[in-house]
ROKE-793890 format. One record per residue (C-alpha): residue number from 1; x, y, z; residue in three letters. Coordinates in steps of 0.02 Angstrom, whole numbers. Layout:
<nodes>
NUM/X/Y/Z/ALA
...
</nodes>
This chain:
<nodes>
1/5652/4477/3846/UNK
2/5769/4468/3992/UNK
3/5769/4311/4076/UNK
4/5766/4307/4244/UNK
5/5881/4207/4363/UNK
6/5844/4012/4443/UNK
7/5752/4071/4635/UNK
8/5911/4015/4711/UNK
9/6023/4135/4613/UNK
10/5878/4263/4627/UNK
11/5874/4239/4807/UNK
12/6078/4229/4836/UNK
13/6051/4421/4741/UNK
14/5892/4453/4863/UNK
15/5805/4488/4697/UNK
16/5640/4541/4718/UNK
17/5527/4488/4564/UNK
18/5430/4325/4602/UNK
19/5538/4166/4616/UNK
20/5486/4063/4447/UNK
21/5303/3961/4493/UNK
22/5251/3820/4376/UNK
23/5117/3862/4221/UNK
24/4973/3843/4317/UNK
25/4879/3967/4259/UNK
26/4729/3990/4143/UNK
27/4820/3990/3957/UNK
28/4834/4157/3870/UNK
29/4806/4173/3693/UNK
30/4829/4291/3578/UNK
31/4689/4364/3530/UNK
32/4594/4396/3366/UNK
33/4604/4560/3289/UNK
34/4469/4665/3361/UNK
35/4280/4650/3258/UNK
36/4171/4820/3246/UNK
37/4050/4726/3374/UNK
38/4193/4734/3511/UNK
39/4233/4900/3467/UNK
40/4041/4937/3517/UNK
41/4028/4844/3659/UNK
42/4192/4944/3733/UNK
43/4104/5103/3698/UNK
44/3961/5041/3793/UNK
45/3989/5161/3942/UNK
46/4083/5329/3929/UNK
47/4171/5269/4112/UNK
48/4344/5266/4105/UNK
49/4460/5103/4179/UNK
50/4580/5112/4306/UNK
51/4746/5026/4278/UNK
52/4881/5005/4401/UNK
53/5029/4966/4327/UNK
54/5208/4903/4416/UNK
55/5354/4927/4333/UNK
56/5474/4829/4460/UNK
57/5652/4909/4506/UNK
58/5611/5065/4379/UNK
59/5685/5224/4452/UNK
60/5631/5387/4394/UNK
61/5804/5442/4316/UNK
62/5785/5298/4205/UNK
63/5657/5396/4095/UNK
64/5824/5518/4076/UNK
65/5902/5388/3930/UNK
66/5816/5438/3793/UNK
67/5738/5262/3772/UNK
68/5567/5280/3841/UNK
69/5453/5374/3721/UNK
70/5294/5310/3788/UNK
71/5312/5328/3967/UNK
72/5421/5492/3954/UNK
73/5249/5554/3831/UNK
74/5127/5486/3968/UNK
75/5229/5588/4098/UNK
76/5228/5743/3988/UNK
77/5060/5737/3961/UNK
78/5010/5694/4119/UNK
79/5069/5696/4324/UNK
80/5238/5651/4398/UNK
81/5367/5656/4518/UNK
82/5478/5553/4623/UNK
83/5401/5435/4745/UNK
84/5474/5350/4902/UNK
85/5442/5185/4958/UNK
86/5412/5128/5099/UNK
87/5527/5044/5203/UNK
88/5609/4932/5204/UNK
89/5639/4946/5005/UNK
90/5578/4786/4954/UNK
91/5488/4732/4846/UNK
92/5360/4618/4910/UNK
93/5320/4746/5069/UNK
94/5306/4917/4926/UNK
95/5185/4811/4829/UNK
96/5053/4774/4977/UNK
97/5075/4950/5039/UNK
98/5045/5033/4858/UNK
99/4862/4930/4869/UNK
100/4844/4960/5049/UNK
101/4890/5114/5105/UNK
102/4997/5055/5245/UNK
103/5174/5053/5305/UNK
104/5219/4866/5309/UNK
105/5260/4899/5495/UNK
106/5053/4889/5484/UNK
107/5016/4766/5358/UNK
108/5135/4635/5382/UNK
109/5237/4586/5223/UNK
110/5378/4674/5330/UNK
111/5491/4589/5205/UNK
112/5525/4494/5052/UNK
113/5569/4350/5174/UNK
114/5516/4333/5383/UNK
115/5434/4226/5505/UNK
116/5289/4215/5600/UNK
117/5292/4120/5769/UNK
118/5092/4086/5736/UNK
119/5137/3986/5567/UNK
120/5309/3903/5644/UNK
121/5296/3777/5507/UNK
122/5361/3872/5354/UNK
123/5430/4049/5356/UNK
124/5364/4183/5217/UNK
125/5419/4163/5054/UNK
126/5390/4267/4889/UNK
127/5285/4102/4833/UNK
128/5175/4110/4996/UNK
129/4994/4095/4964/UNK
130/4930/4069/5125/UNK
131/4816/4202/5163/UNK
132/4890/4200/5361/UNK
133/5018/4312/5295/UNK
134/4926/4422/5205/UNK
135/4747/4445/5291/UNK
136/4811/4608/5411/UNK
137/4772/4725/5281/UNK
138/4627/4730/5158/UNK
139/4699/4752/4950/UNK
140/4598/4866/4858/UNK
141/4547/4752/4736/UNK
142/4455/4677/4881/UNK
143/4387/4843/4953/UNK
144/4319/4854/4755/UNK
145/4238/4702/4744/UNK
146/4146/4722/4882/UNK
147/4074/4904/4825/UNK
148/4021/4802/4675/UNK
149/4149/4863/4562/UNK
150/4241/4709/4456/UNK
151/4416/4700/4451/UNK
152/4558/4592/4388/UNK
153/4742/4562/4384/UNK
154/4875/4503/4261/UNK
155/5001/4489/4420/UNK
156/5017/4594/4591/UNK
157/5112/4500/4735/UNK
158/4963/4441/4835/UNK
159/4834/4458/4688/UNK
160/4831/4278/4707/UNK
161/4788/4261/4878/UNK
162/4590/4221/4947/UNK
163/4616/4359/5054/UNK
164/4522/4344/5236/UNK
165/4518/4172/5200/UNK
166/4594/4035/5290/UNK
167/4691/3879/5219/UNK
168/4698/3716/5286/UNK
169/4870/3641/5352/UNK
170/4840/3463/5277/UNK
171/4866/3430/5099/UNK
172/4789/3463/4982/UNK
173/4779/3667/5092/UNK
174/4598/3698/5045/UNK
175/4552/3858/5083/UNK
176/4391/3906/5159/UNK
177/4308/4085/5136/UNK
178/4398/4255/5058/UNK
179/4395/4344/4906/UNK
180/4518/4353/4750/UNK
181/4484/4485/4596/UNK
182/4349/4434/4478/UNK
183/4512/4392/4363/UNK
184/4676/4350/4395/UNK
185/4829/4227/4349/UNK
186/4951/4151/4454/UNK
187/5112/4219/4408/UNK
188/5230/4146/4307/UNK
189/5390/4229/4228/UNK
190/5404/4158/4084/UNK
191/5250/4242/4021/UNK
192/5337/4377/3916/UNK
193/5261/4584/3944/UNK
194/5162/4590/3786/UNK
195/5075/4432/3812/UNK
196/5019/4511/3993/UNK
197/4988/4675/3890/UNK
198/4859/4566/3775/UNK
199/4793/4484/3912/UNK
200/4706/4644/4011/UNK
201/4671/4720/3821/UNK
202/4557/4553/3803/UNK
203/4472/4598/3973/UNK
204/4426/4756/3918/UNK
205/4338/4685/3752/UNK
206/4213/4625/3871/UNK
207/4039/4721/3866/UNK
208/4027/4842/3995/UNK
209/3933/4746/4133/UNK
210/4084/4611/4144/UNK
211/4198/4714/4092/UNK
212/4335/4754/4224/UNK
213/4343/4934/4317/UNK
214/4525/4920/4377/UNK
215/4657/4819/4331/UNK
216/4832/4785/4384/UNK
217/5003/4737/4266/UNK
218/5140/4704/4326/UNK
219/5328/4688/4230/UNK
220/5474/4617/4323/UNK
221/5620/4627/4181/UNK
222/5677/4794/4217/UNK
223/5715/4737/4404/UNK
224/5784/4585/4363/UNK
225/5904/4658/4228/UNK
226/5959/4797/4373/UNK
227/6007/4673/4493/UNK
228/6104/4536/4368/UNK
229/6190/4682/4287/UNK
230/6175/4832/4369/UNK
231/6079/4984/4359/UNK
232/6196/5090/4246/UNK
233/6229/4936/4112/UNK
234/6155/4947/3940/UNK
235/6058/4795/3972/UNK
236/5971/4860/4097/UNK
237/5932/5010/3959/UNK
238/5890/4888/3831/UNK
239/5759/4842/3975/UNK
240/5681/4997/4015/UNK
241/5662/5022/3819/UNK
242/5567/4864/3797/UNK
243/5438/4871/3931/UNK
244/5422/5064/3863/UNK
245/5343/4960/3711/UNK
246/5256/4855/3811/UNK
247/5160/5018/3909/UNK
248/5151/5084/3709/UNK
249/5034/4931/3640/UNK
250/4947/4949/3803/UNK
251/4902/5132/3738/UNK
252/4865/5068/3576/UNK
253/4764/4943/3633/UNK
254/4659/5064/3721/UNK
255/4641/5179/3577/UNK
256/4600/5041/3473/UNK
257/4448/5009/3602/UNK
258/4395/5148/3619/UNK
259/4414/5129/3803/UNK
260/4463/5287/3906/UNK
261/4585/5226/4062/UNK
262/4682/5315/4206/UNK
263/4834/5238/4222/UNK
264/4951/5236/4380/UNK
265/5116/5182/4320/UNK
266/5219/5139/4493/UNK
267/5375/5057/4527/UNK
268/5389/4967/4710/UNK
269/5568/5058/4731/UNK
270/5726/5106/4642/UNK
271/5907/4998/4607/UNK
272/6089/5020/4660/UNK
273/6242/4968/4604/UNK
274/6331/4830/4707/UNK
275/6488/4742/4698/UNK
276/6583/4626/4799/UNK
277/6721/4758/4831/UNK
278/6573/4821/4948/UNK
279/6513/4679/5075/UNK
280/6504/4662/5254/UNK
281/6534/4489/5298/UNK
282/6432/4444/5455/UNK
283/6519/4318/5513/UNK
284/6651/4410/5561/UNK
285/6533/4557/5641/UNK
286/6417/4407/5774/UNK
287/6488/4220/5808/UNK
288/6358/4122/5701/UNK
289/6330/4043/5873/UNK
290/6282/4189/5960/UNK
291/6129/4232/5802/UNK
292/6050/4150/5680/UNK
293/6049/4273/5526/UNK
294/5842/4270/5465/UNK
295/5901/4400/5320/UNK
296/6030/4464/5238/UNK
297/6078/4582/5084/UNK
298/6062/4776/5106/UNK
299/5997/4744/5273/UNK
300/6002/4604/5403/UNK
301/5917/4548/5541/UNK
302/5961/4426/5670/UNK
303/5871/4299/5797/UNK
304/6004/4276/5973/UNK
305/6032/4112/6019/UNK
306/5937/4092/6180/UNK
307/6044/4144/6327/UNK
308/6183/4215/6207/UNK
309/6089/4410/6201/UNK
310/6221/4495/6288/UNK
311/6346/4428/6172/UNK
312/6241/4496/6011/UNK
313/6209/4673/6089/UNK
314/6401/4687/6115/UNK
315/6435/4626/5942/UNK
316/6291/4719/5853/UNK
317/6257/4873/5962/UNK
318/6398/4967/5919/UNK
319/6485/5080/5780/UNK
320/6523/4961/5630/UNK
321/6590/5033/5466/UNK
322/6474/5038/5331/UNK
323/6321/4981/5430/UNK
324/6234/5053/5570/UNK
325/6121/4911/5697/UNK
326/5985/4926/5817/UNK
327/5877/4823/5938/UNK
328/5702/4832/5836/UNK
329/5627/4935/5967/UNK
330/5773/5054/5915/UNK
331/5761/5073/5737/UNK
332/5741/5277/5708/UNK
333/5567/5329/5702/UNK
334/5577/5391/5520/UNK
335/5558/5211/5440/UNK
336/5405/5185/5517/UNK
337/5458/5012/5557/UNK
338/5515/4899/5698/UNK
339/5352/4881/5799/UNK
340/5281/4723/5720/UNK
341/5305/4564/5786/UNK
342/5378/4494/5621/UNK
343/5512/4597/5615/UNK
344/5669/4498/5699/UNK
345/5756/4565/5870/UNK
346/5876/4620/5785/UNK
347/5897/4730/5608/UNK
348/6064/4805/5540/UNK
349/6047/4927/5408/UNK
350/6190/4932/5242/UNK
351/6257/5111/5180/UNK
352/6189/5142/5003/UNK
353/6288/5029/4889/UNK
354/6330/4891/5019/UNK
355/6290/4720/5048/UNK
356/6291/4615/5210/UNK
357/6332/4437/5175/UNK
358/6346/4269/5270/UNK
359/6538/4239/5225/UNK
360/6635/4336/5126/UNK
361/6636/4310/4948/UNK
362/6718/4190/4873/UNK
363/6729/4260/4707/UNK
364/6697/4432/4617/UNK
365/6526/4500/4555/UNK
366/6445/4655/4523/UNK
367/6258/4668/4504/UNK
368/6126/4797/4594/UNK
369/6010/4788/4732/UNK
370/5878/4884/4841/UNK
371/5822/4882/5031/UNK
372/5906/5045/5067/UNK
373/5845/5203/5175/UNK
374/5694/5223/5076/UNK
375/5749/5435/5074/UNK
376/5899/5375/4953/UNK
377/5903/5455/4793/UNK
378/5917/5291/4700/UNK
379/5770/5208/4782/UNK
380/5657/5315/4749/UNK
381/5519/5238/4624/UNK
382/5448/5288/4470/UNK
383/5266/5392/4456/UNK
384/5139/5437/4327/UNK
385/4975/5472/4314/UNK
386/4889/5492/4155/UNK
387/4697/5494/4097/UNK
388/4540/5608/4101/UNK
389/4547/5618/4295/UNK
390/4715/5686/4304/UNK
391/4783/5895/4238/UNK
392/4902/5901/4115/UNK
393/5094/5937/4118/UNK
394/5085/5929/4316/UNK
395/5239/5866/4431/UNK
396/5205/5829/4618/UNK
397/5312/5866/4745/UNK
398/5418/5702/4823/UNK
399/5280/5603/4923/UNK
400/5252/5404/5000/UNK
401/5201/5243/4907/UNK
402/5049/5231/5049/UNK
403/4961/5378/4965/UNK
404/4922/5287/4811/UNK
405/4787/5184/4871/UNK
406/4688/5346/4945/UNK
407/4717/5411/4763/UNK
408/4654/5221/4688/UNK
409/4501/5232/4773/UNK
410/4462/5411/4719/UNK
411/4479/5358/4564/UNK
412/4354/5204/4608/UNK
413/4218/5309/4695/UNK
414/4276/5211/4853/UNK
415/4260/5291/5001/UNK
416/4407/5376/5113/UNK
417/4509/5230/5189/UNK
418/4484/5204/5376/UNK
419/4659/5209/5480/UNK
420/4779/5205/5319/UNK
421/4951/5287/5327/UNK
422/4921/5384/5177/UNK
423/4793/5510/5102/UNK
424/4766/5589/4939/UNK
425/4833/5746/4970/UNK
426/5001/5745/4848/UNK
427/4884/5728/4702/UNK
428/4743/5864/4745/UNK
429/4809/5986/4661/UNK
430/4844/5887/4507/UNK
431/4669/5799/4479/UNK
432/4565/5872/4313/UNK
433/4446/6015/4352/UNK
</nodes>
């Protein structure tokens, strides 16, 4: 297994798996070999499970290197085609709008970090819990368990959360009210693919009326391989081949159950290659006076130092190379974002490949990275769909990461989604007759 970098390296990188948490969690085990009784309790009811898997930082061209037999079979087999994410082209913001069905202009992870001048106390982090950040927009995990349907989840960003519940600012934070998934661990990347593979096969074991009726997995070592070395290095193959095992003993599992499953296998965006023969160093572009910078990699956004907003239009608000800036209320309409009141005055968007950076750097690197126009080739994120709902040997046409809950909760026998910023239309062509 890859291992992924300390949070402050991942952070320096604006890596997007979850920073390292400590291991508590409910312990894992390995379980027994499956007994004929198990078998029979899985074969209970002929409905099928719905599994949402993330692949983190896979890109579809990535099932092009001849290492991916299981997920290249599942996409043969089954429904695929290139899927953009939503902007910007993070990962934390991609993961709440694949569950929600909003742009994160609408449900508020507008990034992987951002403020909030209602929590003034501690800014969003990829390790916040608090369900302030997260309560805009329902999950549909939640919209599940309240149709009565179980569900549980071997890590989703936000899976975590008591969601519509509110925490309590002195220690020890209780919080009061919300709902989590019948199941679910705290995440912790240590805990190697096939162990988190084992884990959701062991839900399913259960006899049908505790058994779960969707579940989420989610592996981060293809991401973090793409940005330590790079989308294009071997390593970052060697990735992609082992958590293409790691989806093929999830099959097998299944089989072994007896347990029919649609699986949606997503990816929250894709990976480019970076260098630092291709930064912008911001420090030269606005006098650290004039801005404080809330964000930076392959896009940053600034607060102006009260009374010093003249100063930052003139030094932001005009043709720089390699980057293009605009007041928030200015960002072009097509990203669908700029409008909430997380997103900092300021926002200056990186050409593909580029990196804004505090100072320039000090020494070389290369490495990859994502946050991009979300209509770039290379961020565009893995998509299959495979399992009695779905035709067979189908592509779909190009379509957005918020149309994959509509499709979710078809699958469910949820009903349509009020106000969301996607539909199921992409896949109605594509669903078994």
């Amino acid at each position: 297994m890859i291992r992924c970098l300390t949070l402050a390296a991942a952070l320096a990188l604006g890596a997007c798996a979850y920073p390292y948490t400590p291991p508590a969690l409910t312990p894992v085990t390995q379980p027994a070999p499956a007994a004929n009784a198990a078998v029979a309790a899985a074969a209970e009811t002929g409905a099928p499970v719905t599994i949402l898997i993330s692949i983190d930082g896979f890109r579809p061209d990535y099932l092009d290197r001849g290492v991916t037999p299981n997920l290249s079979r599942l996409a043969n087999e089954g429904v695929t085609g290139p899927m953009r994410p939503s902007f910007p082209s993070k990962t934390f913001p991609n993961h709440w709008s694949i569950v929600t069905g909003l742009t994160p202009d609408h449900h508020g992870i507008v990034a992987n970090n951002f403020e909030d001048a209602g929590h003034p106390e501690e800014p969003f982090t990829m390790a916040s819990d608090d369900p302030f950040w997260w309560n805009a927009a329902e999950p549909i995990w939640v919209t599940a368990e309240k149709a009565g349907i179980p569900t549980a989840t071997m890590f989703w960003p936000g899976a975590n959360v008591a969601w519509g519940g509110t925490r309590a600012k002195a220690w020890p934070n209780d919080v009061t009210g919300g709902t989590r998934p019948h199941d679910w661990q705290q995440f912790n990347q240590v805990i190697p693919g096939a162990q988190r593979v084992r884990s959701v096969i062991d839900w399913l074991r259960r006899p049908a009326a505790t058994r779960p009726r969707f579940v989420t997995l989610y592996f981060d070592t293809v991401d973090t391989a793409g940005h330590t070395f790079g989308p294009g290095d071997p390593r970052t193959t060697q990735a992609v081949a082992d958590v293409d095992a790691q989806i093929g003993e999830l099959v097998t599992g299944l089989a072994g159950l007896r347990q029919q499953a649609n699986l949606v296998i997503v990816a929250d965006h894709g990976m480019a290659a970076t260098s630092s023969d291709r930064t912008i160093a911001l420090d030269k572009v606005v006098a650290p006076a004039d801005a404080r910078i809330v964000e930076a990699g392959p896009y940053a956004s600034f607060v102006a130092t009260p009374g010093r907003e003249a100063a930052v239009d003139a030094a932001l608000l005009k043709p720089h190379a390699h980057m293009e800036c605009w007041r928030k209320d200015n960002i072009p309409a097509h990203f669908a974002y700029g409008r909430n009141p997380r997103i900092p005055p300021y926002f200056c968007l990186a050409a593909d490949g580029w990196t804004t950076v505090k100072t320039a750097p000090a020494k070389p690197w290369t490495g990859g990275n994502h946050g991009y126009d979300n209509r770039l080739p290379d961020m565009r994120a893995l998509f299959i769909a495979s399992g009695p709902a779905f035709a067979k040997g189908k592509r779909v046409a190009a379509f957005d990461n918020v149309d994959v809950a509509p499709l979710l909760r078809d699958l469910l026998g949820l009903p349509v989604g009020a106000g969301l910023d996607g539909d199921d239309r992409p896949f109605r062509g594509v669903m078994a007759r």
